[in-house]
BANULUM-732046 format. One record per residue (C-alpha): x, y, z. Coordinates in steps of 0.02 Angstrom, whole numbers, plus 50000, padded with zeros to 5 digits. Layout:
XYZ;...
//
This chain:
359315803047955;359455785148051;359865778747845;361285790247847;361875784948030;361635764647986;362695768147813;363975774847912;364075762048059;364255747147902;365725756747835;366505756647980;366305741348003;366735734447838;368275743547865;368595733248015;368195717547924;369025720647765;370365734847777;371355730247941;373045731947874;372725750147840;371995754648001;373295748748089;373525759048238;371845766348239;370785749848234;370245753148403;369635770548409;368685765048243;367745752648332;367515763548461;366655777648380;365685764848293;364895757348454;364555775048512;363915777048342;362755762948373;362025769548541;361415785748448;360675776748285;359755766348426;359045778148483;358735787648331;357655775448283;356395779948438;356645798048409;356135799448227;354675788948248;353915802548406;354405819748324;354735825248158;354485844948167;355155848348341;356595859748322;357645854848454;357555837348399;357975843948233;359495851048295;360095834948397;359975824348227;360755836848114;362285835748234;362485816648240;362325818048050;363745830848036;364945817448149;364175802048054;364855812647897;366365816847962;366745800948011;366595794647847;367595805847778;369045803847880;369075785247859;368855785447674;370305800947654;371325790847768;371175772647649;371365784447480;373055794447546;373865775847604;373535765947459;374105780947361;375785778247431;375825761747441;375465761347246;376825776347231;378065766047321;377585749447252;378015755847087;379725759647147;379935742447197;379445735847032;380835746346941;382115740847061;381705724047035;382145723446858;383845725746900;384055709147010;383065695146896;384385684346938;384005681847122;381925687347116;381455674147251;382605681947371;382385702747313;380455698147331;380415691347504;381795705247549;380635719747458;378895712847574;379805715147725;380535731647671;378835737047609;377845732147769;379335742347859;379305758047771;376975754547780;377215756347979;378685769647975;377905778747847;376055777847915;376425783348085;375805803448051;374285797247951;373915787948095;374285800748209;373285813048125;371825801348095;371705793548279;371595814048295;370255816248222;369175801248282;369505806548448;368795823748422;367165814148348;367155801748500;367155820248603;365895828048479;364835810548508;364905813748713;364425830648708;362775826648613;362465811948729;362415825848876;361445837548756;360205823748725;359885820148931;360245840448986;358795846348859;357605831048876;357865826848710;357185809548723;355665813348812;354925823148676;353245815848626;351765820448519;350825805948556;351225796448367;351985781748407;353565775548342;353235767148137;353565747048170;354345751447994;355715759848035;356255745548136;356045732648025;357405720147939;357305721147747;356375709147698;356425690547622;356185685947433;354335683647425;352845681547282;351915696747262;350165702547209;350495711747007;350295731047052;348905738847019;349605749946853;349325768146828;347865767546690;346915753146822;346115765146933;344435772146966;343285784546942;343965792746789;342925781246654;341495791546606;342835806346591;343955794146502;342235793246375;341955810146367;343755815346300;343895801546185;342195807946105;342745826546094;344605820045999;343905810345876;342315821845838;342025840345819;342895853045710;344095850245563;345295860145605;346905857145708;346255859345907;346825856446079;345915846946216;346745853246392;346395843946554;346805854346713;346805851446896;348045852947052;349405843547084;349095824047111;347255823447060;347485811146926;348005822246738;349235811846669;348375795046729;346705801646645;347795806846467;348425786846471;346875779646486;346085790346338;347795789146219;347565769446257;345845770346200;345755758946060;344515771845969;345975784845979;347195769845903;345965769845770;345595787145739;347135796545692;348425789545588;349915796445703;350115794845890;351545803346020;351535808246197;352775820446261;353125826146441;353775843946452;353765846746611;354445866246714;356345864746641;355835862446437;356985860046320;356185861746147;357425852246065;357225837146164;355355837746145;355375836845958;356695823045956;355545815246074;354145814645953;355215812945808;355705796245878;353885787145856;354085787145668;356155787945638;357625783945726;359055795945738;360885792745761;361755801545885;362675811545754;360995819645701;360135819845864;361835830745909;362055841245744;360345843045661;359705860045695;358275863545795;357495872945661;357795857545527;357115845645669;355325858545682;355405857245484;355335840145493;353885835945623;352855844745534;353325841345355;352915821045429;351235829345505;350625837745356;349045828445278;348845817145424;347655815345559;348885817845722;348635816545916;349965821246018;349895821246214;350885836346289;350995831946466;351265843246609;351535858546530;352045873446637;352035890146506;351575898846370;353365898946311;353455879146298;351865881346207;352505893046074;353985884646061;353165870045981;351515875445891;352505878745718;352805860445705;351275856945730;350375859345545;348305864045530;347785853545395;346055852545430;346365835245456;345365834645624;347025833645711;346915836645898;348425840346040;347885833946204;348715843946350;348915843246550;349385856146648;348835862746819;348815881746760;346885883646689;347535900846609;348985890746498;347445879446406;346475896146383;347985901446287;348415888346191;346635886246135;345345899346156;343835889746064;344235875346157;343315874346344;344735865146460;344225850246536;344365850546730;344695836246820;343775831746985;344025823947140;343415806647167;341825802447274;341685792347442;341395777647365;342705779347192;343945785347350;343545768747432;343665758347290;345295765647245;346085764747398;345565746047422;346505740947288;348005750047320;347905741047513;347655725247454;348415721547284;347925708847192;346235703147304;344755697147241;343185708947312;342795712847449;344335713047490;344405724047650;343985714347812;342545717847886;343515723548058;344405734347958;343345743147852;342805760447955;344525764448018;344705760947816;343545773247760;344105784947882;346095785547818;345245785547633;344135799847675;345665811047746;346215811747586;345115821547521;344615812647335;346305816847299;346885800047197;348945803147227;348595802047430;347415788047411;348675779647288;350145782247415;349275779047566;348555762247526;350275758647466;350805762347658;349255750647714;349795737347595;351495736347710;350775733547868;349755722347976;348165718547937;347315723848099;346535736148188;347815737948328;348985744748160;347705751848062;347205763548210;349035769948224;348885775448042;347335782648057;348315793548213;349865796648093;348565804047952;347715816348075;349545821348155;350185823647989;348985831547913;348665845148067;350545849048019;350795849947840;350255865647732;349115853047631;348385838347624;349155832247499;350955834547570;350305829047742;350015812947673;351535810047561;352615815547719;352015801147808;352135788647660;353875795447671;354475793347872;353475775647872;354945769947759;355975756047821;357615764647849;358485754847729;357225761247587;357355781447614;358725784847534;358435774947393;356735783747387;357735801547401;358805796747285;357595798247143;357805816647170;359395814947076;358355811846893;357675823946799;355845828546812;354705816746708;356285806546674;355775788246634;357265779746734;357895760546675;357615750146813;359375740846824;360525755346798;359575765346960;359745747447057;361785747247021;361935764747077;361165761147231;362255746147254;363665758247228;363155769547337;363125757847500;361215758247513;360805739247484;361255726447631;361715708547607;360475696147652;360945680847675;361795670647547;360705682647402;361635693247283;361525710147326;360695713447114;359185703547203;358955712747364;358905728147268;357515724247161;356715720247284;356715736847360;356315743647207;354765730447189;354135738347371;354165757547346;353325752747182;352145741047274;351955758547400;351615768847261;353095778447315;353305778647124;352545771746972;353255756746857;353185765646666;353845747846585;353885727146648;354995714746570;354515699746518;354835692546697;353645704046755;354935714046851;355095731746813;356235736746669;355765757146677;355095769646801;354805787346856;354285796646996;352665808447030;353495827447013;352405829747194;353405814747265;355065821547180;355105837147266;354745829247439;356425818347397;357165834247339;356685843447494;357215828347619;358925827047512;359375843147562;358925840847737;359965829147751;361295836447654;360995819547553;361055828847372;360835844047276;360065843647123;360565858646995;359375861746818;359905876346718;360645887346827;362295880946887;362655884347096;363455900547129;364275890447306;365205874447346;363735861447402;364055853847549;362945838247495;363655819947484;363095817847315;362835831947162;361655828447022;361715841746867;360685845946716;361105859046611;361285867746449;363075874846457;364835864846493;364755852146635;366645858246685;365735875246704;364395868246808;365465859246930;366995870746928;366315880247083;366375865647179;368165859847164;368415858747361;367225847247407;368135831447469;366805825447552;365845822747365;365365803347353;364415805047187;364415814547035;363005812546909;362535821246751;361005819746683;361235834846535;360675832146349;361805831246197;363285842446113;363895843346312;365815846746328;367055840646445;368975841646393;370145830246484;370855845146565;369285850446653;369055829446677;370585831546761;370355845746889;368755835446925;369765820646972;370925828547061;369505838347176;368245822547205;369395810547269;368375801147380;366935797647237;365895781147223;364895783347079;365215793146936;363945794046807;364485806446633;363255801146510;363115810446323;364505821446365;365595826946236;367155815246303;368555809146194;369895805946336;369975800846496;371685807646599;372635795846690;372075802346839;370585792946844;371435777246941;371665788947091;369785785547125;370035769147226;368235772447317;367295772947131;366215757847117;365105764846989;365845772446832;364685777246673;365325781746527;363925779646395;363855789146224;365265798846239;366675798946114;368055787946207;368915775946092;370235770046222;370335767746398;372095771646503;372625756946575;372565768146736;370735762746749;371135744846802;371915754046972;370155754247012;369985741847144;368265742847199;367565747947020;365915736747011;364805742246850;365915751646694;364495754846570;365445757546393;363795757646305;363805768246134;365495773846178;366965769646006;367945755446122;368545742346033;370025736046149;369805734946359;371605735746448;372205720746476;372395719646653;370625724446659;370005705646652;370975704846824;369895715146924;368975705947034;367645716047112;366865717746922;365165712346926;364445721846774;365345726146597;364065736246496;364305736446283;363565740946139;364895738746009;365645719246029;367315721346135;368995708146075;369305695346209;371295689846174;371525672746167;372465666646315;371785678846425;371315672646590;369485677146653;369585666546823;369875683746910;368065688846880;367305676246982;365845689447023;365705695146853;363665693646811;363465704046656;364825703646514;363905711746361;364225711846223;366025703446155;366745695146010;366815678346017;368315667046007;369465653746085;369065659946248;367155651646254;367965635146277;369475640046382;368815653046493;366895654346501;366595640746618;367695650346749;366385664946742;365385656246860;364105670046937;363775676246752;362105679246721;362085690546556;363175686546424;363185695746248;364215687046093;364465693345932;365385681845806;365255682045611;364245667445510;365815654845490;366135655145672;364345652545720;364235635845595;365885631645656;365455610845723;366885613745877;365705627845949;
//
């Protein structure tokens, strides 16, 4: 909640930084509500830290969220509906104009006044209606100032004392420790052994190894560190791992294993039947000695759905599969006794949790002052590797001494004499002793789908996007974000799948136990609803609306047409998805005040006009559909900051597109023509351009480019011998 309230306050002021002109008349009662807004996120801060489950503080923060909301609303409806007419009237201008080139200098300084005129004339009810609204906000704000001191609000105390975390400044660039990866943990050797032995020996025929357990005990990290196993490399001729997770689509699954020994255009990955696509797998399978991993299976169905591509040969072929549900691996495989995954002992729990505290240490790493409160938070958690995971990632954050370890310990027995389970208990925590300016880039993972493996830099421009990274300092806003990715990895808040070569993280994804507590704080907060394969039967009244489903995305959304106060829309469907321009355009038209916009591998092959009425859309994604042209429309978007293009049939941008100066990242697959002559000194914050033909404009314009820190070129063999180059 204080994230929400500290997102707001920067808009605001932003606004009165950067947008002046257009507040005109109103600049005061902005800054206003703002300070007042300021008051309550101070003392929000003191609040959330003493009581998280009391419902009358519940209350008191779900109604400074509604105003922070509102407020943002009416500021943002307020800039779209005046630079709407300005651009409606500024067109007029243009036309009339025309008709006086023989005395432009004096018709232009004649049209400015005229246009600043008719601004103020023509502003006045805007104004009037907005400095309305703020003032019933500023009233709202009193009255829950006099709530707050008539129901004691901020004496409420459990005796947990306020998280030093949620007070904290983000952070400086710094070295860190390498993170301790998934398959380097403890305990789970000797069962690591065991499995390999039973895959690689026993019966001929096809047969499948299950390994079961609750939630967060360590399934999937076990399958990785036997399917690493260098006897398993050697012992079957084909390898795959799968996740399947509760919302399976079979057709995804067998592309997904199709993929480790073909790759398949989008054409066929669209068209191919699911039928041909079984067919295939197992016409590849057939006379070879297979593992595949099926991870986190949920039922029988998902099971059936796949077993016919998945040949006996008597090849000693073996399926290894997770799933929490003992009675699924019973099914799957009678003769085959499931493998049951245990908790870890004192001293594995120990050992575990010691590295997740202090990264990168040589042993013994835990001072000696330190080490019983240690054992103490290791042993609430119950040999349950997740909660020793995240909660050394929470001790790994914080002082090392006792005065702070001791306040954990506290936290852990609060939280865990509140929770259902221990296990939630403890992730609850992890969550509240976020910084505030990491939650809801934590909740935001609740957006992806489950057991989604999630590229590193596109989640880091969406966040940008959405307003969730500060500025520090002189640092590019790209490098702040990473490094809040870099410390909810380094919390364990979620796990890195992929490093580059740098060593920073290039792919990720998110425990499915730590997914639904984002899920379930997201709609607390009315942060974001996330929608699988039922589409909602009523408008959301989140900020932000993340869909995956099988039918029509205009379908999905079309029940949701009123919601102004929608910031993002993002799809995360599969293929063969449809979305004609006129159902694009009722979208457009309903989500005016959007910031990021994400339609990947929909069916596209226009985009309306209307899509440069959007002036608050920063992020725009637009990979793998079918567009071959853009409307020039799109270069109305002022604050547009990422377009990703990728796999899309573009072969031209607009022109006036190279003039858009907030442009920091053009995304291609297929090279893009630069015309010579064209002037790229606009894009002074441009850092990725990829990828583009080459040309003229290397030596003319490329110096000019001067935050660029990705650049793609594709030129043909005469132009890359040429000697002027």
């Amino acid at each position: 909640m204080e994230s929400v309230v500290q997102l707001v306050i920067q808009k605001l002021n932003d606004f009165l930084a950067q947008e002046a002109y257009f507040l005109l008349g109103v600049d005061d009662q902005v800054r206003s509500l703002g300070t007042k807004l300021e008051w309550m996120h101070a003392f929000l801060k003191d609040v959330d830290g003493k009581s998280k489950e009391n419902e009358l503080v519940k209350l008191w923060v779900a109604q400074i969220r509604e105003v922070a909301y509102d407020a943002e609303d009416i500021i943002d409806y307020y800039i779209f509906k005046i630079q709407q007419e300005r651009r409606d009237r500024s067109a007029g201008s243009i036309r009339c104009l025309r008709i006086f080139k023989s005395c432009k200098a004096l018709i232009c300084w004649i049209d400015e006044i005229v246009l600043q005129m008719l601004d103020f004339i023509k502003n006045i009810p805007a104004i009037h209606d907005v400095g309305k609204k703020i003032r019933n906000l500023e009233s709202r704000l009193d009255e829950i100032k006099e709530n707050r001191s008539q129901y004691g609000v901020g004496n409420i105390s459990v005796g947990e004392e306020a998280s030093p975390s949620l007070n904290r400044i983000p952070m400086q660039r710094e070295k860190r420790a390498p993170i301790v990866e998934e398959a380097d943990v403890v305990g789970i050797q000797d069962e690591a052994k065991t499995l390999v032995g039973r895959l690689i020996e026993g019966e001929a025929r096809r047969s499948v190894i299950s390994i079961t357990g609750m939630g967060g005990i360590g399934k999937t990290t076990l399958a990785k560190k036997v399917y690493k196993s260098l006897d398993i490399k050697n012992g079957f001729d084909f390898h795959a791992w799968v996740f399947v997770s509760q919302e399976h689509r079979v057709r995804e699954i067998l592309l997904s294993i199709i993929k480790y020994f073909r790759t398949l255009g989008r054409d066929e990955r669209e068209t191919t039947p699911e039928e041909d696509l079984r067919q295939e797998l197992s016409e590849h399978l057939e006379g070879k000695r297979y593992l595949v991993v099926i991870d986190d299976i949920w039922t029988r169905q998902a099971w059936d759905d796949l077993v016919s591509a998945l040949p006996d040969g008597e090849m000693g072929s073996r399926v290894l599969l997770t799933t929490r549900n003992e009675e699924i691996a019973r099914y799957v495989d009678a003769q085959s006794m499931p493998h049951q995954i245990r908790l870890l002992d004192e001293s594995e729990s120990w050992a575990l949790f010691c590295k997740k505290a202090f990264p990168g240490k040589l042993a013994p790493p835990c001072p000696p002052n330190l080490e019983e409160l240690g054992r103490k938070i290791a042993g609430r958690c119950g040999g349950l590797p997740l909660a020793i995971t995240v909660l050394g990632g929470v001790l790994s954050r914080k002082q090392k001494s006792v005065t702070e370890w001791a306040k954990v310990l506290q936290s852990v027995e609060w939280w865990l004499n509140e929770s259902e389970d221990r296990i939630s208990g403890v992730l609850a925590l992890s969550y509240h002793d976020l910084p505030y300016y990491l939650k809801p880039c934590f909740i935001y993972f609740g957006a992806f789908p489950e057991d989604s493996e999630i590229e590193a830099d596109e989640l880091i421009l969406m966040w940008i996007a959405e307003g969730f990274v500060q500025r520090r300092g002189g640092e590019e806003v790209e490098d702040v974000a990473e490094d809040y990715l870099e410390e909810l990895l380094n919390r364990s808040m979620i796990q890195v799948v992929k490093r580059k070569s740098n060593g920073t993280a290039e792919k990720c994804r998110i425990h499915d136990l730590l997914r639904d507590l984002s899920i379930s704080k997201a709609k607390e907060e009315r942060f974001l609803d996330a929608y699988g394969n039922i589409a909602p039967t009523s408008p959301t009244m989140a900020r932000r609306l993340a869909i995956t489903t099988h039918g029509g995305i205009g379908d999905s959304v079309s029940l949701n047409s009123s919601t102004l106060h929608l910031r993002s829309l993002l799809y995360f469907g599969g293929l063969r998805e449809w979305l004609e321009e006129a159902q694009l355009k009722i979208l457009l038209g309903a989500f005016k005040l959007l910031r990021v916009m994400d339609l990947r591998y929909v069916s596209l092959y226009n985009i309306p006009d209307e899509i440069g009425s959007l002036i608050h859309l920063r992020y725009l994604c637009l990979l793998e559909t079918y567009l071959k042209t853009l409307p020039s429309t799109i270069t109305c978007l002022s604050n547009l900051q990422t377009l990703d293009l990728r796999g899309t049939l573009i072969s031209m941008l607009p022109g006036d597109l190279w003039k858009m100066e907030q442009l920091r990242h053009i995304l291609l697959l297929r090279p893009i023509a630069i015309s010579n002559g064209t002037p790229l000194r606009h894009l002074s914050n441009l850092q990725t351009l990829s990828k583009v033909e080459g040309g003229s404009w290397i030596e003319d314009e490329l110096e000019k480019l001067t935050n660029l820190r990705e650049l793609g070129i594709e030129r043909d063999l005469k132009m890359a011998l040429s000697p002027s180059i």
